[in-house]
C-alpha positions as CSV (number, residue, x, y, z in Angstrom):
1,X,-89.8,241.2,64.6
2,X,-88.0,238.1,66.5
3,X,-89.7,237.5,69.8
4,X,-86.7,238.7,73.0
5,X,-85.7,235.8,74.9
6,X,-87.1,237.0,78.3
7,X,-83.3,235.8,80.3
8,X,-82.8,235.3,84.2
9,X,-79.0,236.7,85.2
10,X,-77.4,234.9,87.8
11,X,-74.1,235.7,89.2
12,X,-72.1,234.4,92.1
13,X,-69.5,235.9,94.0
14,X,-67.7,235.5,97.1
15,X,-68.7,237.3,100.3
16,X,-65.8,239.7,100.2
17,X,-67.0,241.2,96.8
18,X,-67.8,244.6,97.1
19,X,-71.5,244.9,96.0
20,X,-70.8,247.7,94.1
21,X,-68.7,245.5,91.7
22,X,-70.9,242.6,92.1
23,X,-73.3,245.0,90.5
24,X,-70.7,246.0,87.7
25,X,-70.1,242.5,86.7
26,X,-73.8,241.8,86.7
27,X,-74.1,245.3,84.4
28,X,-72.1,244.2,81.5
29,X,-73.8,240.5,81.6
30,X,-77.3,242.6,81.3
31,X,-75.2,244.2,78.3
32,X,-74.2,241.6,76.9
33,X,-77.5,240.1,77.0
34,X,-79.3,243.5,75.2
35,X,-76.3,242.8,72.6
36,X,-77.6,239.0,71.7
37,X,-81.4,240.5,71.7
38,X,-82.7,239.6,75.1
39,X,-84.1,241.0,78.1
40,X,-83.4,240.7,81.7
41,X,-86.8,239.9,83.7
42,X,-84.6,238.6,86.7
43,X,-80.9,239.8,87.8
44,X,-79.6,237.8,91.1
45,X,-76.4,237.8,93.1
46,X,-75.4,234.3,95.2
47,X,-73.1,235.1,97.7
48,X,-70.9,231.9,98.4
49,X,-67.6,230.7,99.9
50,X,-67.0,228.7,96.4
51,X,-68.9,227.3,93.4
52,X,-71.5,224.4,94.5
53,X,-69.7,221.3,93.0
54,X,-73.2,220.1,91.1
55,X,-74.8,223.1,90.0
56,X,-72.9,226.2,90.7
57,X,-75.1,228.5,91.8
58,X,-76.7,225.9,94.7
59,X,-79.8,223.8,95.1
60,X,-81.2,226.5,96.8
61,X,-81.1,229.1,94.3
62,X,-81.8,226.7,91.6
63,X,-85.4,226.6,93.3
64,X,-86.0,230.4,93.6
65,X,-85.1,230.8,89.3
66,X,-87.7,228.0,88.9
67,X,-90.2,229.3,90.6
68,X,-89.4,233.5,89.1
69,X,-89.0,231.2,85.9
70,X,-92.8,230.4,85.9
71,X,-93.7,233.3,87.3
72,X,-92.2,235.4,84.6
73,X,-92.3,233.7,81.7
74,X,-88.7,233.4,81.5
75,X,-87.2,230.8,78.9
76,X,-83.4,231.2,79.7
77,X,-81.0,231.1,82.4
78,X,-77.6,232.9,81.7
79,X,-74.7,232.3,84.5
80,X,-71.6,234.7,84.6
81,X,-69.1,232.3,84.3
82,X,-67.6,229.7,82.8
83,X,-69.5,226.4,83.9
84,X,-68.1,222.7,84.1
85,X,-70.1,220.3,81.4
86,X,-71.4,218.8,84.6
87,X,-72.9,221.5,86.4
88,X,-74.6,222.5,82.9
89,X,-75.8,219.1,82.5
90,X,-77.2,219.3,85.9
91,X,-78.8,222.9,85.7
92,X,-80.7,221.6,82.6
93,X,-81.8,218.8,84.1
94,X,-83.4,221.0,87.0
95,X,-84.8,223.9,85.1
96,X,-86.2,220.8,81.9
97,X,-89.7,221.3,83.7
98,X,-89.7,225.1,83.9
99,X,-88.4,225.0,80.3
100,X,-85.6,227.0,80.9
101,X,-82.4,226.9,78.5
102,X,-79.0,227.2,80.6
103,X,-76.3,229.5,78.8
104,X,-72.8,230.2,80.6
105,X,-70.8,233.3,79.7
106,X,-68.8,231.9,76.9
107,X,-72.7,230.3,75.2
108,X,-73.7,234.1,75.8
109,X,-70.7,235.5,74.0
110,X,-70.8,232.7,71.1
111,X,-74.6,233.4,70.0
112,X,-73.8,237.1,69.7
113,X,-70.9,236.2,67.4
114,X,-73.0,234.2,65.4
115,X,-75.4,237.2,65.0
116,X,-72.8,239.9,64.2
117,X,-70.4,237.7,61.9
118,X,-70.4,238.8,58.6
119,X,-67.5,237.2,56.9
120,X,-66.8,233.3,55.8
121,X,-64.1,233.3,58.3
122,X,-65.5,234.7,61.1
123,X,-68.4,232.3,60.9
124,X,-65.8,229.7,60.7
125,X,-63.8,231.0,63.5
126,X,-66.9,231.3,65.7
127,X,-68.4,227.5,64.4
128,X,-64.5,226.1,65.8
129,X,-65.2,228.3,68.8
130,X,-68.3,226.7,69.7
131,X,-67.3,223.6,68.8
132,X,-64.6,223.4,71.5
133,X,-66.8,224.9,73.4
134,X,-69.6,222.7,73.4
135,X,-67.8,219.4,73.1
136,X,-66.9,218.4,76.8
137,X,-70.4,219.1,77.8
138,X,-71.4,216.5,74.7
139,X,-69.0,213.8,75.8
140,X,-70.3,214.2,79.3
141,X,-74.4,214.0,78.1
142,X,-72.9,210.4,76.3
143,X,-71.5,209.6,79.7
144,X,-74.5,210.3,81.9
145,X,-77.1,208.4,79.1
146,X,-74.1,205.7,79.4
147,X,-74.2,205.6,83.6
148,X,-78.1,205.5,82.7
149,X,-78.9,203.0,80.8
150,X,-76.5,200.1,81.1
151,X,-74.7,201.5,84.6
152,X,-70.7,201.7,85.0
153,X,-69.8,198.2,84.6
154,X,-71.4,197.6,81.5
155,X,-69.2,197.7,78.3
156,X,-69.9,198.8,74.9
157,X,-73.3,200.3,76.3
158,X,-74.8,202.7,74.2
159,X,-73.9,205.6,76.2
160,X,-70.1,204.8,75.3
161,X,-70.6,204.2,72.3
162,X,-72.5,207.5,71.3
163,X,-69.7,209.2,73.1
164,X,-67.4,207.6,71.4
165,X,-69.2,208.1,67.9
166,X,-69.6,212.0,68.9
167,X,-66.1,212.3,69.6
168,X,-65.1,210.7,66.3
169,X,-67.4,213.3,64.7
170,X,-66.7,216.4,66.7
171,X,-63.2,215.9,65.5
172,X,-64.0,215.6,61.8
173,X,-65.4,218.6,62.2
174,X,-62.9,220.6,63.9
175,X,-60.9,219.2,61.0
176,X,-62.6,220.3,58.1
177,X,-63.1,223.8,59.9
178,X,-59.3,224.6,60.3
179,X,-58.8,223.3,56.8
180,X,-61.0,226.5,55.5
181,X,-59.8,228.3,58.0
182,X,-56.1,228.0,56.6
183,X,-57.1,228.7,53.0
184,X,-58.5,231.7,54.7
185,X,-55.9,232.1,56.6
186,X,-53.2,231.9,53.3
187,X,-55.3,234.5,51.1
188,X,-54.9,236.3,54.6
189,X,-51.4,236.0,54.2
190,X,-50.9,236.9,50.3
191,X,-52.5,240.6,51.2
192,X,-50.1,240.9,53.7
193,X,-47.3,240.0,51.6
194,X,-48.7,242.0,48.9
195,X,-48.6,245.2,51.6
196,X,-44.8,244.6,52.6
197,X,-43.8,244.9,49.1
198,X,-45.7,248.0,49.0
199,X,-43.8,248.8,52.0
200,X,-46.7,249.9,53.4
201,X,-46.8,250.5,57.7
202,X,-49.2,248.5,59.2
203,X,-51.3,250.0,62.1
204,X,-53.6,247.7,64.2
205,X,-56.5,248.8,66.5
206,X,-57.0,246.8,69.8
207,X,-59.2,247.0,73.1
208,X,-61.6,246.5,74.7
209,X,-65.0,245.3,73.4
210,X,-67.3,248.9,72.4
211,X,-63.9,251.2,73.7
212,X,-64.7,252.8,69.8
213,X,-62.6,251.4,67.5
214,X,-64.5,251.3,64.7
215,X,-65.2,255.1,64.9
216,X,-61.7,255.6,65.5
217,X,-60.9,253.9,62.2
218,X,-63.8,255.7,60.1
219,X,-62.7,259.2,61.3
220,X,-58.7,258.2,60.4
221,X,-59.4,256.6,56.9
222,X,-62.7,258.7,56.4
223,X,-64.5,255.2,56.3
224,X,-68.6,254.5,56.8
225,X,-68.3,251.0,58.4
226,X,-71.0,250.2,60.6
227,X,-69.9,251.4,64.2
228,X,-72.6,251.1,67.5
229,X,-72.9,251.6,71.4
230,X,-72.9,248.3,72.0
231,X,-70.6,245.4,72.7
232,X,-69.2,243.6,70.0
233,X,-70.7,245.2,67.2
234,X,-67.0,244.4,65.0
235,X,-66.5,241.0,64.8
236,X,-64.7,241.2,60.9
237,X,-61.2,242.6,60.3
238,X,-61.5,246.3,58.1
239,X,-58.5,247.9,56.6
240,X,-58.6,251.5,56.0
241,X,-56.0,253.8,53.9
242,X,-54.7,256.7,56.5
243,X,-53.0,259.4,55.3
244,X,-49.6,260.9,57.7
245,X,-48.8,263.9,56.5
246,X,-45.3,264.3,58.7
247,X,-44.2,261.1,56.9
248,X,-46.2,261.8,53.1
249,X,-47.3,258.7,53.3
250,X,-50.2,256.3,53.7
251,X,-50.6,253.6,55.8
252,X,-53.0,250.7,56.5
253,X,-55.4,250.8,59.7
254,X,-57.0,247.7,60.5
255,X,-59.6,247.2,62.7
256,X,-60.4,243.8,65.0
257,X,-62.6,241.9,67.4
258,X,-62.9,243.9,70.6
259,X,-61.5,241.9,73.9
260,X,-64.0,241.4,77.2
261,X,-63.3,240.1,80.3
262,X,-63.7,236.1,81.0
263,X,-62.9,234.6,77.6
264,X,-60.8,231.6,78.4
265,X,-57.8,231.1,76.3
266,X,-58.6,228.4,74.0
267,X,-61.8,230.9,72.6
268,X,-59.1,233.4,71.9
269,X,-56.6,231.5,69.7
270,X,-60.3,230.4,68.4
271,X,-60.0,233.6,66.5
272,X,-56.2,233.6,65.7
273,X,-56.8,234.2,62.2
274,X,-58.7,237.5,62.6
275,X,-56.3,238.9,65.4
276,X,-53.7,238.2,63.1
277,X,-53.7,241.6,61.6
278,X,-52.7,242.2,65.2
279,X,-50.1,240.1,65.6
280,X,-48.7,240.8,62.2
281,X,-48.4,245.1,62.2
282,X,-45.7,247.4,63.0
283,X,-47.7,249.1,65.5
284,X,-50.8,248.7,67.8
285,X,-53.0,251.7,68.6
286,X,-54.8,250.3,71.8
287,X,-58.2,252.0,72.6
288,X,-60.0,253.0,75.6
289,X,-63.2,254.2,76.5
290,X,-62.0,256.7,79.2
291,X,-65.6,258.0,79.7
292,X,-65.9,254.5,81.7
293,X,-65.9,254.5,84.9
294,X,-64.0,250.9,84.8
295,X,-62.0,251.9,81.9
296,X,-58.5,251.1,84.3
297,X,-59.6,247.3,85.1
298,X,-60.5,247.0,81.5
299,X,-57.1,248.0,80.1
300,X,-55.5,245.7,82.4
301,X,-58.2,243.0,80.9
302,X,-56.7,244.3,77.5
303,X,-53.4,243.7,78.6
304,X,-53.9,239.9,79.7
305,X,-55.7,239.2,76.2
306,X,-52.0,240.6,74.4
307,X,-49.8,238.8,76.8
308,X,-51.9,235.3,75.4
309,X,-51.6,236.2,72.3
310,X,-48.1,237.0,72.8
311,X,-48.0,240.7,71.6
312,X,-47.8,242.4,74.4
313,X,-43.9,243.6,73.4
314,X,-45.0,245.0,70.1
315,X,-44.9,248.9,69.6
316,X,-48.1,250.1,70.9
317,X,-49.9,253.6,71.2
318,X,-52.5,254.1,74.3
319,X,-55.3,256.0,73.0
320,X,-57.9,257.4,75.5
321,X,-61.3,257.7,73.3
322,X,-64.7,259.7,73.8
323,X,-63.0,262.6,75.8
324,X,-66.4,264.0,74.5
325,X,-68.2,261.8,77.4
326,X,-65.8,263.1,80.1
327,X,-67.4,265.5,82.1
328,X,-64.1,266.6,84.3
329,X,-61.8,266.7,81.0
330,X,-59.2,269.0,83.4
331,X,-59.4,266.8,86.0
332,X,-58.6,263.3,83.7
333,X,-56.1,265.3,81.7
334,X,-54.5,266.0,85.2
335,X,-54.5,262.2,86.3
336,X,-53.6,261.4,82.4
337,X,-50.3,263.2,82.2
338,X,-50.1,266.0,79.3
339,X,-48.5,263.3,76.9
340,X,-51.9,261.2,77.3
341,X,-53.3,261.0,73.4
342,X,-56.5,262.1,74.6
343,X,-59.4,261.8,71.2
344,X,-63.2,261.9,70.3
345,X,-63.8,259.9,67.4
346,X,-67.2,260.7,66.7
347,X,-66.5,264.6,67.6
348,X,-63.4,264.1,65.7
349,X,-60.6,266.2,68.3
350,X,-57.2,265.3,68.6
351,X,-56.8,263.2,65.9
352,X,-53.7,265.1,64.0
353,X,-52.0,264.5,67.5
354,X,-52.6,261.2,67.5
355,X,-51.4,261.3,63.1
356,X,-48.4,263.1,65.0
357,X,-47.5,260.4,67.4
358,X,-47.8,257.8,65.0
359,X,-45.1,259.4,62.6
360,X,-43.0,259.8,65.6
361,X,-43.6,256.1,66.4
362,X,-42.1,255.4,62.4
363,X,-39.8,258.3,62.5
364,X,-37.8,256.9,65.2
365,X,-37.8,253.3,64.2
């Protein structure tokens, strides 16, 4: 059994933050962090006007996760954000002697892809990913070993030139990535072709990382893919056969990677190819996980992710999921409205509505 990485959460927020959403946000990075295989021995909140320029979190806090560091045995430092290649370069540098590996949100998010992909081409989608990721903060390691050793004035120092020399191969690579990823990309295409000259309807699942999508499409197409209570357990797109009997027809349900809040855009059109199926179908069924609390400021994170990737016009279908976790069903029904498409996948209720509504959706053009 793999040994847990034994993780320190940090999180910073302004002073105005609530500290009941300061909590939240630090909730879902402890998730996230059970997700990847870790546990949380530390969880701490800075409270600060704005970012520290050098290291984020500040100088001062830097000390205290050094010394819980040592004292707990902790071998990784995971900050809820996005972080400049700079301030990660400078965090590593302070926690080298503690032995403490520094992760950002995005490095967080990445390793669990890499654990849950499954396919070719979500591999390669999440290898590009982490390329672009990871390549300012490599250009920037060049710099700092160039300001090192032969200072700012010096030319051709060997600094530049292993920046130069990494950039030169970080680019070959991105290269030969998106050349698989485009033969992926055009059998991707072919199966889609294949489908409109079946004249087959195309249905696509969206939402919100965990929100139950994966259920949702094993109850509708009577399908056993792997489904679990945790976030990002789908990374791979799964087409399933549904059967609607108001239009005695079938039509194809595909499933795709759930959204989550703080993914910059260039990691989403990362994964263009697999939200493609997205993109590409006559209709969007967009989950959510209404037994959460937060489930309102995580549709409107769902919304933003469909506005980058340009769907946000298509035909869609808002489907409220795990009514059978609702405790107050009147009371949500009430604030719902009675044309809310309220379902359980896993109890499997009000799924011939939500068959209904679909055929409308097609009925009516």
């Amino acid at each position: 059994m793999p040994t847990l990485r034994r993780a320190i959460l940090a999180d910073l927020v302004h002073y105005t933050v609530p500290k009941a959403e300061a909590l939240e946000r630090l909730a879902e990075l402890e998730e996230l962090t059970k997700t990847y295989g870790g546990v949380a021995v530390v969880k701490t909140v800075q409270r600060r006007a704005k970012p520290d320029n050098r290291t984020y979190i500040g100088s001062g806090k830097v000390e205290e996760i050094v010394a819980e560091g040592k004292l707990l045995g902790a071998d990784l430092l995971i900050i809820n954000e996005v972080l400049k290649p700079q301030q990660i370069f400078n965090l590593e540098e302070l926690l080298r002697g503690a032995k403490i590996q520094v992760w950002d949100r995005i490095d967080l998010i990445l390793n669990i892809f890499d654990k849950h992909a499954k396919t070719a081409e979500a591999k390669l989608e999440i290898e590009l990913a982490r390329l672009r990721h990871m390549g300012p903060r490599i250009f920037n390691m060049g710099a700092e070993l160039g300001r090192q050793r032969g200072g700012r004035g010096t030319v051709g120092g060997s600094g530049e030139g292993n920046t130069e020399a990494m950039k030169r191969h970080l680019r070959e690579q991105e290269k030969q990535i998106l050349q698989k990823l485009e033969k992926c990309q055009s059998v991707r295409d072919q199966h889609q072709q294949h489908r409109r000259r079946q004249e087959k309807k195309t249905v696509a699942l969206v939402g919100y990382t965990n929100a139950g999508k994966t259920s949702l499409l094993n109850a509708l197409g009577k399908r056993q893919e792997y489904a679990a209570d945790k976030l990002f357990a789908t990374l791979d797109t799964r087409v399933a056969d549904v059967y609607i009997p108001e239009l005695n027809e079938t039509i194809l349900l595909s499933d795709t990677i759930g959204f989550i809040a703080g993914l910059p855009p260039q990691l989403i059109r990362a994964f263009h190819s697999t939200l493609s199926e997205a993109a590409n179908a006559d209709l969007l069924l967009q989950v959510v996980d209404v037994a959460d609390p937060k489930y309102v400021a995580k549709t409107a994170v769902v919304e933003d992710v469909l506005t980058q990737l340009n769907i946000q016009t298509h035909p869609r279908l808002i489907i409220y999921n795990k009514i059978d976790a609702v405790k107050k069903l009147a009371t949500l029904k009430k604030i719902l409205g009675k044309s809310a498409l309220v379902v359980s996948a896993v109890a499997k209720t009000g799924l011939q509505e939500l068959k209904s509504a679909i055929a409308k959706i097609f009925s009516t053009g």
